[in-house]
N, C-alpha and C positions, 0 to 999 in steps of 0.2 A: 870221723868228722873231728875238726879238731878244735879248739876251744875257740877260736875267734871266727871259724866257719859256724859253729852253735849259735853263738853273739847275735851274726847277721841274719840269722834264723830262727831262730826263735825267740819271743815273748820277754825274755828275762834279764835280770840285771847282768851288767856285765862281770864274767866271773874272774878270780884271782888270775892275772896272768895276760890278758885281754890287753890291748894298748889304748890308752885314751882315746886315741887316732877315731876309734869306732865309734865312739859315743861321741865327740864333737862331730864325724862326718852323716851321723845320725841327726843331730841338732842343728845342724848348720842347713841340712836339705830339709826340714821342715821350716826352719825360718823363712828360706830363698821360696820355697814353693808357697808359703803361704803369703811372703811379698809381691811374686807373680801375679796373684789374683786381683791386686789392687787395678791393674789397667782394666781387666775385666769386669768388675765391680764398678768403678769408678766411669767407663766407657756405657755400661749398659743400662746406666743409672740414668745419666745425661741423655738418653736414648729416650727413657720411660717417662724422663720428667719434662725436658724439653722437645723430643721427636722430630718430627721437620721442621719445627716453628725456631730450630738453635739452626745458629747461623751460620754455624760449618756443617751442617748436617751432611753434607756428600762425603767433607773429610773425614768426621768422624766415625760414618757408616766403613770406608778405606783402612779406616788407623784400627777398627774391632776387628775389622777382615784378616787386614794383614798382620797384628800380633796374635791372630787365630793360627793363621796358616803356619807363623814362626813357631809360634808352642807346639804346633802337630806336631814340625817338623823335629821339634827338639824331643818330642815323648818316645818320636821315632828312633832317635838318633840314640835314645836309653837305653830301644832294645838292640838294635844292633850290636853296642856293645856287650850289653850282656850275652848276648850270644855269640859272637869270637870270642868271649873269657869263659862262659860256664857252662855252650854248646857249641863247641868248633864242628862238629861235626852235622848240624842242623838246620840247610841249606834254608829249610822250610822257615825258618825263622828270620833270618837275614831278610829273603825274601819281603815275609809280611812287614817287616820293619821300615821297609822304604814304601809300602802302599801308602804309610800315613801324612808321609811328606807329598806323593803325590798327589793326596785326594784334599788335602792345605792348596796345593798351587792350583787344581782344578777349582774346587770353592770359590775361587777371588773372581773366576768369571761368569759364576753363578748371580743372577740380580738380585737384588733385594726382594723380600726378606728370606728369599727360601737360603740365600748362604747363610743364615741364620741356623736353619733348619737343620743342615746341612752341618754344619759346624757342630750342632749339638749331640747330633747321632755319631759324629766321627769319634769327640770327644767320648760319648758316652760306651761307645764300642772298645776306643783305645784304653778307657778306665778299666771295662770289666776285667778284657785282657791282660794290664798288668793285676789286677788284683788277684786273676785266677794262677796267673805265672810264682808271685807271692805266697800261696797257697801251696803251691805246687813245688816250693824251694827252689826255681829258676833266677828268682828277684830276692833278695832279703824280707823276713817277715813282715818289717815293721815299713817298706815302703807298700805294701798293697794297702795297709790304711792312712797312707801318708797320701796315697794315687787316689782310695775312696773320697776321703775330706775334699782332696783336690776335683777331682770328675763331679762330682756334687755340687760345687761353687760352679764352677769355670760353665758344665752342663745349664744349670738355671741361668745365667747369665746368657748366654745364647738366646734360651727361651724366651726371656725377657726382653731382648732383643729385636727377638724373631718377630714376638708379639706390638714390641712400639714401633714396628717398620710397617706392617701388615696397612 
C-alpha cells in the first residue's frame, strides 16, 4: 500500500510525502456534503412548520422529491465510480450502484407521504452501504463518516417529512 493509498485509508494525519491534493479533496467533500443538506433541512423544516397550510405546498412536496431522487442518483453515481477504479472486476457492484437511481425516479411517483418513507429507507440503506464499503477499504476511511453525518441528517429529514405530510 503506498503512502497516499494509507492517506485515503486510514484515520491519520497525512504522512511526509502525501500531496496536499488529499487533504484539500478531503475538506472540500465535507464542506460540499455538508452544504448539500441545506435544501434538506431547509425544505423539510418549511414542511413541519408550515405543512399544507404554505402556499406552494405541492411544489415544495416536488422540489424535496426531486433533489431526493438527484442525491440518490448522485450517491449512486459515487459508487459506480468506485467500482471501475477500485473493483473493475465486480460486476455485482456496478449493478447495485444504479438500483439507487432507479429506486430515486420510482419514489417521484410514489404519493405523498410514503415518498417520504420511501426516500428515508433508500437513504438509510445507501448510508449503511457506503459506510460498510469504508470499513471494508472499497471507499476511503474518512468518507464512511462523512456518509454517517450525512445519511443521519438527510435520513431525519425525510422523516420529518414524512411525518408533516401524513
Amino acid at each position: 500500500m503506498t503512502d497516499i493509498d494509507r492517506y485515503d485509508h486510514e484515520p491519520v494525519a497525512a504522512p511526509h510525502g502525501v500531496p496536499a491534493s488529499a487533504a484539500i479533496t478531503h475538506k472540500t467533500a465535507w464542506i460540499l456534503g455538508l452544504l448539500g443538506l441545506i435544501p434538506f433541512v431547509v425544505m423539510a423544516a418549511m414542511l413541519a412548520y408550515a405543512g399544507r397550510a404554505f402556499i406552494a405546498y405541492p411544489q415544495l412536496v416536488l422540489a424535496l422529491s426531486g433533489y431526493s431522487a438527484t442525491i440518490l442518483a448522485f450517491l449512486g453515481g459515487i459508487r459506480w465510480g468506485a467500482a471501475l477504479w477500485h473493483e473493475p472486476g465486480k460486476r455485482r457492484i456496478l449493478i447495485l450502484s444504479v438500483v439507487a437511481s432507479l429506486i430515486g425516479w420510482v419514489l417521484l411517483f410514489v404519493p405523498t407521504p410514503w415518498v417520504f418513507a420511501g426516500f428515508a429507507a433508500a437513504f438509510a440503506l445507501v448510508g449503511l452501504w457506503d459506510v460498510l464499503a469504508a470499513r471494508q477499504l472499497t471507499l476511503p476511511y474518512w468518507f464512511g463518516r462523512l456518509r454517517l453525518v450525512l445519511t443521519v441528517v438527510v435520513t431525519l429529514c425525510q422523516i420529518v417529512a414524512f411525518v408533516s405530510t401524513v
